[in-house]
C-alpha positions as CSV (number, residue, x, y, z in Angstrom):
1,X,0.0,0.0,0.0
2,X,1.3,3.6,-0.4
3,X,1.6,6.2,1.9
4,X,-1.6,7.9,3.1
5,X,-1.2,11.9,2.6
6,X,-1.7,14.2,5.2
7,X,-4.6,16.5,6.4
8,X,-5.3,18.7,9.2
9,X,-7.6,18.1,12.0
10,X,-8.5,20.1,14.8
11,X,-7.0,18.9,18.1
12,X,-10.4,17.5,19.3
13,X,-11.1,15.5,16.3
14,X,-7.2,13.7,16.5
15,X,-7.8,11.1,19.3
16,X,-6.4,7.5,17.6
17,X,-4.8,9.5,14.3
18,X,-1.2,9.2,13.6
19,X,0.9,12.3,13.6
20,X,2.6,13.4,10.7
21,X,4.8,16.5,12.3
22,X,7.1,16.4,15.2
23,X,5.8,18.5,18.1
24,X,7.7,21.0,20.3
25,X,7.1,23.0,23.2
26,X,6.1,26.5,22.7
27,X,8.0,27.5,25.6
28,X,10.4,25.9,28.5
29,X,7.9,23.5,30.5
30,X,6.9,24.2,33.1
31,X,6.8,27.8,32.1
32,X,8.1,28.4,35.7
33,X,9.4,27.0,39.1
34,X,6.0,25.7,39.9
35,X,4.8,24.3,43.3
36,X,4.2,20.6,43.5
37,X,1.9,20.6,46.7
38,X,-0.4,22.7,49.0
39,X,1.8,24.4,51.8
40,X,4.2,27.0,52.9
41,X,6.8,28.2,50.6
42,X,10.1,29.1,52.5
43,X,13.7,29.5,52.0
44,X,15.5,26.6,52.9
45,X,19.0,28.1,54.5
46,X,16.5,29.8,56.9
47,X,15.4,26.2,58.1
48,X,18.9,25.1,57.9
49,X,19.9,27.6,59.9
50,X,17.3,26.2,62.8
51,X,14.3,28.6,61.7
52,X,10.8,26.4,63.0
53,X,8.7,28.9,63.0
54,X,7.2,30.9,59.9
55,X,5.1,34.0,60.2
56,X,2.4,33.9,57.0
57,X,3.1,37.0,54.7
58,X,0.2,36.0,52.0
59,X,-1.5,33.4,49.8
60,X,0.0,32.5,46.3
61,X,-3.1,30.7,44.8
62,X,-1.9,29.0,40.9
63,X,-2.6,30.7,38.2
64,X,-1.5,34.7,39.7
65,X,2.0,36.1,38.4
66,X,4.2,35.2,41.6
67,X,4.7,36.7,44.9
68,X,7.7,38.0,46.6
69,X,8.7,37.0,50.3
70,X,9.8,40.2,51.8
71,X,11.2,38.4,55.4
72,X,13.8,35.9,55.1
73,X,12.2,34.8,58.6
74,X,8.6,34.6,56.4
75,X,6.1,32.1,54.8
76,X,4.0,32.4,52.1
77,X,0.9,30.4,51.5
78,X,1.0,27.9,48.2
79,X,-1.3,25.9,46.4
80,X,-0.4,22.9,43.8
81,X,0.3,24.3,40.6
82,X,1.4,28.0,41.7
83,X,4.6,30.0,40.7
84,X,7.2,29.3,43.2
85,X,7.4,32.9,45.3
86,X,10.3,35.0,44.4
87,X,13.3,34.6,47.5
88,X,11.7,31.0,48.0
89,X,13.0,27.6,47.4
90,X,11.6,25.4,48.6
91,X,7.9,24.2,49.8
92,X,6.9,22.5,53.2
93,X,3.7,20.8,53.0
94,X,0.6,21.5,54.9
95,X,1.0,17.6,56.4
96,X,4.3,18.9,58.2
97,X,3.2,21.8,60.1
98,X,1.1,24.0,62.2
99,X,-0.6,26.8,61.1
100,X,-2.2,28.9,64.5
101,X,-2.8,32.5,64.3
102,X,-0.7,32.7,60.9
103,X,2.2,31.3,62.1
104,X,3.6,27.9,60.9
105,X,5.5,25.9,63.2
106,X,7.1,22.8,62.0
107,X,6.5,19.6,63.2
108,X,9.9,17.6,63.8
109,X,9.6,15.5,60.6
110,X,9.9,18.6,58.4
111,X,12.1,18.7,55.7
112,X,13.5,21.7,54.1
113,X,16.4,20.9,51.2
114,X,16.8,23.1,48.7
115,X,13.8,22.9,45.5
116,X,11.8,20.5,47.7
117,X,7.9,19.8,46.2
118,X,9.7,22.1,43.0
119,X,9.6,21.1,39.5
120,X,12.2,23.3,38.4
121,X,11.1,25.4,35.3
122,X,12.3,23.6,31.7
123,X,12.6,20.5,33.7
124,X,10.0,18.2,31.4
125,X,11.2,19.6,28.2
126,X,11.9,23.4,26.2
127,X,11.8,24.4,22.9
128,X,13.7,23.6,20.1
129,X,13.4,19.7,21.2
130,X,10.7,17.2,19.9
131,X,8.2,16.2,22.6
132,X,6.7,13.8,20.0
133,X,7.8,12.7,16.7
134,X,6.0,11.6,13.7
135,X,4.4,8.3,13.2
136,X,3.1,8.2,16.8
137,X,-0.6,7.2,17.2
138,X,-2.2,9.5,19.3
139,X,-3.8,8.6,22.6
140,X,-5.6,10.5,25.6
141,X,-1.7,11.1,26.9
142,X,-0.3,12.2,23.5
143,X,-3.4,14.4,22.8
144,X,-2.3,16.4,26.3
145,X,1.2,16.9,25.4
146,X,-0.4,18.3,21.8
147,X,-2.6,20.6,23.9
148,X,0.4,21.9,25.9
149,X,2.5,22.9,22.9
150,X,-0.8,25.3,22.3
151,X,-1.9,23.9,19.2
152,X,-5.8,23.8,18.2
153,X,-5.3,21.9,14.9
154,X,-2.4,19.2,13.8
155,X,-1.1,16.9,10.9
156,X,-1.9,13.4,11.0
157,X,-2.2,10.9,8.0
158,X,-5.3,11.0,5.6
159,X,-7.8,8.6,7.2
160,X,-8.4,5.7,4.0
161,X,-12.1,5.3,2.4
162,X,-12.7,1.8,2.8
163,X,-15.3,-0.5,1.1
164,X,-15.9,-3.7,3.0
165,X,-17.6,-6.2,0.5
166,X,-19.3,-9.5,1.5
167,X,-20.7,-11.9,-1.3
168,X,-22.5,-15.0,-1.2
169,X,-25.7,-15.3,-2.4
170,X,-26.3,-17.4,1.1
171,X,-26.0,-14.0,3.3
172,X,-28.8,-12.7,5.2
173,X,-28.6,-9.3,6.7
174,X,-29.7,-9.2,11.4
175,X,-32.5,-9.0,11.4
176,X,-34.3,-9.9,8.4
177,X,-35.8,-13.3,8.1
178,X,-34.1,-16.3,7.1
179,X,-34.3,-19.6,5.3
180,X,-32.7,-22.9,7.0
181,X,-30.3,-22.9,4.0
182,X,-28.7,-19.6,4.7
183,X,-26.9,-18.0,7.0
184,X,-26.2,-14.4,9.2
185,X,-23.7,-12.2,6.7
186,X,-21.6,-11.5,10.4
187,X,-18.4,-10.8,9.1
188,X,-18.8,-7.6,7.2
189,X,-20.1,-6.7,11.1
190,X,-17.0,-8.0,12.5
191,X,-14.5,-6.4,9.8
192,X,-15.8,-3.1,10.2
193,X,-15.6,-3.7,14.3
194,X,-12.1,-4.5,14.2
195,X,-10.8,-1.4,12.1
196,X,-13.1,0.8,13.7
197,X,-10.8,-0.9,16.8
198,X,-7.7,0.2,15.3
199,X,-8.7,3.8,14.7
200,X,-10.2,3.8,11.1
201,X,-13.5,5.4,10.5
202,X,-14.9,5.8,7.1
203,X,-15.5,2.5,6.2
204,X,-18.6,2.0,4.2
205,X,-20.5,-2.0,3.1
206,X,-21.5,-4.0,0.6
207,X,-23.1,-6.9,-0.4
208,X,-22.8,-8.9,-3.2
209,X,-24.3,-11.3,-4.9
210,X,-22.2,-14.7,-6.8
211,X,-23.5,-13.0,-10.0
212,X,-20.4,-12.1,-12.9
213,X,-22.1,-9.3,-13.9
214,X,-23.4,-7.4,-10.8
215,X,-20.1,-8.0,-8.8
216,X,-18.5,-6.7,-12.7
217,X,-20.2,-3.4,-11.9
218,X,-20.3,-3.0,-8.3
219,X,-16.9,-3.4,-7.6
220,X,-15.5,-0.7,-10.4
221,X,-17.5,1.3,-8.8
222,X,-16.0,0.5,-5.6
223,X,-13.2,0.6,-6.5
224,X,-12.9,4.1,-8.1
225,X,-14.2,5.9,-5.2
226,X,-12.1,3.7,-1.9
227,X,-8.5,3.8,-1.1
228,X,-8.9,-0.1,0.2
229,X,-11.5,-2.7,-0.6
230,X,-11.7,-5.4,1.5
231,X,-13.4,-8.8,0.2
232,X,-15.1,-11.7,2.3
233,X,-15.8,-14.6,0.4
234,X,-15.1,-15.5,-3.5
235,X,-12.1,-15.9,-3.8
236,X,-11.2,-19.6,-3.2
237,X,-11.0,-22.1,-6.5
238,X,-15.1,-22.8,-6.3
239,X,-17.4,-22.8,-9.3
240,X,-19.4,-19.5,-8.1
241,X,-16.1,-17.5,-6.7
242,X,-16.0,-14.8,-9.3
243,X,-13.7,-12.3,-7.5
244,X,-10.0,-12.8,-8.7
245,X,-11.6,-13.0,-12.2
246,X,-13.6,-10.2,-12.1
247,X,-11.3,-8.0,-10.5
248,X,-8.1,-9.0,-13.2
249,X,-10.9,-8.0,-16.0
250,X,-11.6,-4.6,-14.2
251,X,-7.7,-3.6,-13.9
252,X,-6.3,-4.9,-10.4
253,X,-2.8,-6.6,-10.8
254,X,-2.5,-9.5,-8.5
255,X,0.4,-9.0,-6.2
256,X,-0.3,-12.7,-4.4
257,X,-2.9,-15.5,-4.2
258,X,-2.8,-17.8,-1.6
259,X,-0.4,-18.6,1.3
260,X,0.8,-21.5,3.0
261,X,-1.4,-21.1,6.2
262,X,-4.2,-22.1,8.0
263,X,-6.7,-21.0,8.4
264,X,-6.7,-18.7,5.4
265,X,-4.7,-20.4,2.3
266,X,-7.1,-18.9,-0.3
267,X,-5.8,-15.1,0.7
268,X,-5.7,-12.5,-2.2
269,X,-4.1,-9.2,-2.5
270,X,-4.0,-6.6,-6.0
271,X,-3.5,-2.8,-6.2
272,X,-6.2,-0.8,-9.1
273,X,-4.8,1.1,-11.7
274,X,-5.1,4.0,-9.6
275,X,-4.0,2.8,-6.2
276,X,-6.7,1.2,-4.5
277,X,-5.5,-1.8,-2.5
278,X,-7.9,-4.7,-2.4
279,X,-7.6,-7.4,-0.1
280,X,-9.8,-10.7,-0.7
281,X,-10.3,-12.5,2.1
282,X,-11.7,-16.3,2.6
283,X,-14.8,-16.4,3.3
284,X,-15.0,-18.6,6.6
285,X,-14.9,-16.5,9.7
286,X,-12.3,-17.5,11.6
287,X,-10.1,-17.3,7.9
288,X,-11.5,-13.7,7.5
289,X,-10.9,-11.9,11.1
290,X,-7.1,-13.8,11.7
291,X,-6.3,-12.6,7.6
292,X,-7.5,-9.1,8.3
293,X,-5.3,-8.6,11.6
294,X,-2.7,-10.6,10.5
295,X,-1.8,-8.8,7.1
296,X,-4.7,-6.2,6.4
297,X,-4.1,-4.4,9.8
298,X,-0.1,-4.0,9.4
299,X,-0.4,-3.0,5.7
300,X,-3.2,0.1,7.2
301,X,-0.6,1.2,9.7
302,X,2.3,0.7,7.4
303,X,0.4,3.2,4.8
304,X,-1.0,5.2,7.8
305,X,2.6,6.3,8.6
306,X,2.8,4.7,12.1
307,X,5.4,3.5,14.0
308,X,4.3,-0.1,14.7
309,X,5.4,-2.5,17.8
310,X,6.2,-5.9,16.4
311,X,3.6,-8.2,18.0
312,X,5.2,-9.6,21.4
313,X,6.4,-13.2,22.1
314,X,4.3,-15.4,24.6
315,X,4.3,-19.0,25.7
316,X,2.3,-21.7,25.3
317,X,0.2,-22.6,28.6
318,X,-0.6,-26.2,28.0
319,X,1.1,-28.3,25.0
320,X,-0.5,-28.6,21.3
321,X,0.2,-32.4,20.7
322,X,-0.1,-32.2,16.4
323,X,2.4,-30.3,14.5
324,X,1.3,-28.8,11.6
325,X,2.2,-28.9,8.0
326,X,2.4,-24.9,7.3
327,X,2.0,-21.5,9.6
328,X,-1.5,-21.6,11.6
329,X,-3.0,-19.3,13.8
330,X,-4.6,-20.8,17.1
331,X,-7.1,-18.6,18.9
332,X,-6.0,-17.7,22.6
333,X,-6.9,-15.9,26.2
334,X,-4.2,-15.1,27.2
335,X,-3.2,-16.0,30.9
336,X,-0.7,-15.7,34.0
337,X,1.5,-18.2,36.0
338,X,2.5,-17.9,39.7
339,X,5.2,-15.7,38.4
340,X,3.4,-13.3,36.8
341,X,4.1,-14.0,33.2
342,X,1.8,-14.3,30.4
343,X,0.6,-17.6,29.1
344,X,-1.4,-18.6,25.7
345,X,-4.2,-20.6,26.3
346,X,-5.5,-22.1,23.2
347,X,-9.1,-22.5,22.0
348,X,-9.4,-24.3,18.9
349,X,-12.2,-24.2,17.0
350,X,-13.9,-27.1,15.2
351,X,-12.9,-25.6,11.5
352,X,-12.1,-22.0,10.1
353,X,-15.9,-21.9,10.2
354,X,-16.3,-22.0,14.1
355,X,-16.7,-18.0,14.6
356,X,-18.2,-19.0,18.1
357,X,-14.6,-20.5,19.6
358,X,-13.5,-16.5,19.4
359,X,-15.6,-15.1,21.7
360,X,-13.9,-14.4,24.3
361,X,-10.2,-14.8,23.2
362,X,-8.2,-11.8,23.3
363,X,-6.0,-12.9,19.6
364,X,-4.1,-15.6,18.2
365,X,-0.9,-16.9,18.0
366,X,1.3,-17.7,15.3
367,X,3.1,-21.4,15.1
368,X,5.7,-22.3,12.8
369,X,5.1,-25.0,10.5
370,X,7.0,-28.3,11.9
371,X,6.7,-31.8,12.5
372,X,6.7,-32.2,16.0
373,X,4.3,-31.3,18.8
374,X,4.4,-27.8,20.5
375,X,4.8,-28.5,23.8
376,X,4.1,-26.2,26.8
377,X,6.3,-23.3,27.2
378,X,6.5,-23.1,23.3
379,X,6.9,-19.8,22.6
380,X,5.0,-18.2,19.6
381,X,4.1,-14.7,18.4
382,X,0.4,-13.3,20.0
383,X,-1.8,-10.9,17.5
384,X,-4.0,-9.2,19.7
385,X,-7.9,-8.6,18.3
């Protein structure tokens, strides 16, 4: 896939976006020497110096241009979040002393080292140096630092148009009634889910019938107004699966078709004339959510500028006694030992068409293809839903 272009959003409108420019502080932050906790501001050489006792001069509340203690023998009043008072250095808090008829006295455990309960001004970062760089996805925490550089609007990648197509002349829509030889079209429901999940929004659905012709004309017109298409069904070697023809007629080179894994061996990818990735999916449920986050999610990130995690290792709770021919993808929860560490706890299903065995699981993991059994401890890649 190529590289999704940039737009501009407003700040409130960026939450799950990738960032496309490096971010710096507008100024050194904190701004100022700022008070940490509620208390008395003092200076510290006059505690040092065997000072208990602090007469009150005033009350620096946050948000006021900053005071000035006129008595090195003197207190002033601060709240959390306040400028530290000029010819201060240091902040007692209110735990540590007592305050009677405006004089603090401090109670023995009182501390008083210089820039105590300060965060020194410039201490988190200043200007000139990125507080976040391109490519990073933008959560509640990122959005904050954004906020605090003062900007209202930003850069992030270009969020794709998608089409997510089912086809089967067997799919009926929730809801609507249905014969005993159908069945519930679910995983158009469960593709949009899982990329809504990863932050993508304009995804739009289809479905089509095993008919040459309509699938002929629907899908060029999909195809000239999404970025990705995204196809469930049609694509194995059957009599009625019409989509790797149709689509070669209408102008999308096939990059691959098929890979040694399972579930998921009939697996088709092709890029339009014009750009548009397609991704053709087998049909079968489990086949059609493990493909998507497997290679469909990665590729969206990859195009969406991200910077990606590679998917972490885990080990295999209890032993998988069959090896297996090719790479296979095993539902899991994933668990913890005594210890604290993460376990895989498989849950296979009864075929790529047993939807129902991932309910409940948090991914998958990945196994090699070999000969022997996996035993416990095994340790395989885990693709979180």
């Amino acid at each position: 896939m190529t590289r999704q272009p940039a737009a501009t959003r407003p700040l409130a409108g960026c939450l799950g976006q990738t960032l496309r420019q490096d971010i710096y502080a507008e100024r050194d932050n904190p701004p100022f020497d700022r008070v940490c906790m509620d208390g008395i501001a003092i200076r510290s050489d006059a505690l040092s110096g065997g000072l208990r006792q602090y007469a009150l001069e005033a009350t620096q509340p946050a948000g006021v241009p900053a005071l000035t203690l006129a008595n090195a023998a003197g207190a002033i009043e601060v709240m959390t979040g306040a400028m530290l008072p000029g010819g201060t250095d240091c902040v007692i808090p209110l735990e540590e002393y007592e305050l009677i008829d405006r004089v603090a006295s401090l109670k023995s455990n009182a501390l008083g080292e210089p820039h105590r309960n300060v965060q020194r001004r410039g201490s988190d970062s200043r200007p000139g140096v990125p507080m976040l760089r391109a490519g990073v996805r933008l959560g509640a925490p990122e959005i904050a630092v954004v906020a605090s550089a003062g900007l209202a609007t930003v850069s992030v990648s270009r969020q794709p148009r998608f089409m997510v197509v089912s086809t089967g002349d067997e799919l009926i829509e929730p809801g609507e009634p249905i014969a005993p030889h159908q069945v519930r079209r679910s995983n158009a429901y469960a593709l949009v889910a899982s990329l809504a999940a990863h932050g993508f929004e304009e995804v739009r659905t289809d479905h089509l019938l095993d008919d040459e012709s309509m699938l002929r004309d629907r899908l060029a017109r999909h195809l000239a107004q999404s970025d990705v298409l995204i196809l469930s069904g049609g694509v194995s070697k059957g009599k009625f699966d019409f989509v790797p023809k149709v689509l070669k007629e209408l102008g999308v080179e096939e990059v691959f078709y098929r890979v040694a894994q399972r579930p998921g061996m009939p697996m088709w990818f092709g890029v339009s004339s014009h750009g548009c990735a397609v991704f053709g999916l087998p049909g079968n449920p489990v086949a059609t959510l493990v493909c998507l986050v497997r290679y469909v999610v990665p590729a969206l990130i990859a195009a969406m500028g991200t910077r990606r995690t590679p998917p972490p290792p885990i080990a295999l709770a209890v032993p998988i006694l069959r090896g297996r021919p090719m790479a296979s993808f095993v539902p899991v929860t994933v668990q913890y030992d005594d210890h604290g560490r993460q376990l895989a706890q498989p849950h296979q299903p009864n075929g790529s068409g047993d939807f129902l065995a991932l309910a409940g699981t948090d991914g998958f993991i990945e196994l090699p293809p070999q000969a022997a059994p996996y035993p416990a401890g095994f340790v395989a890649t885990l693709h979180r839903w």
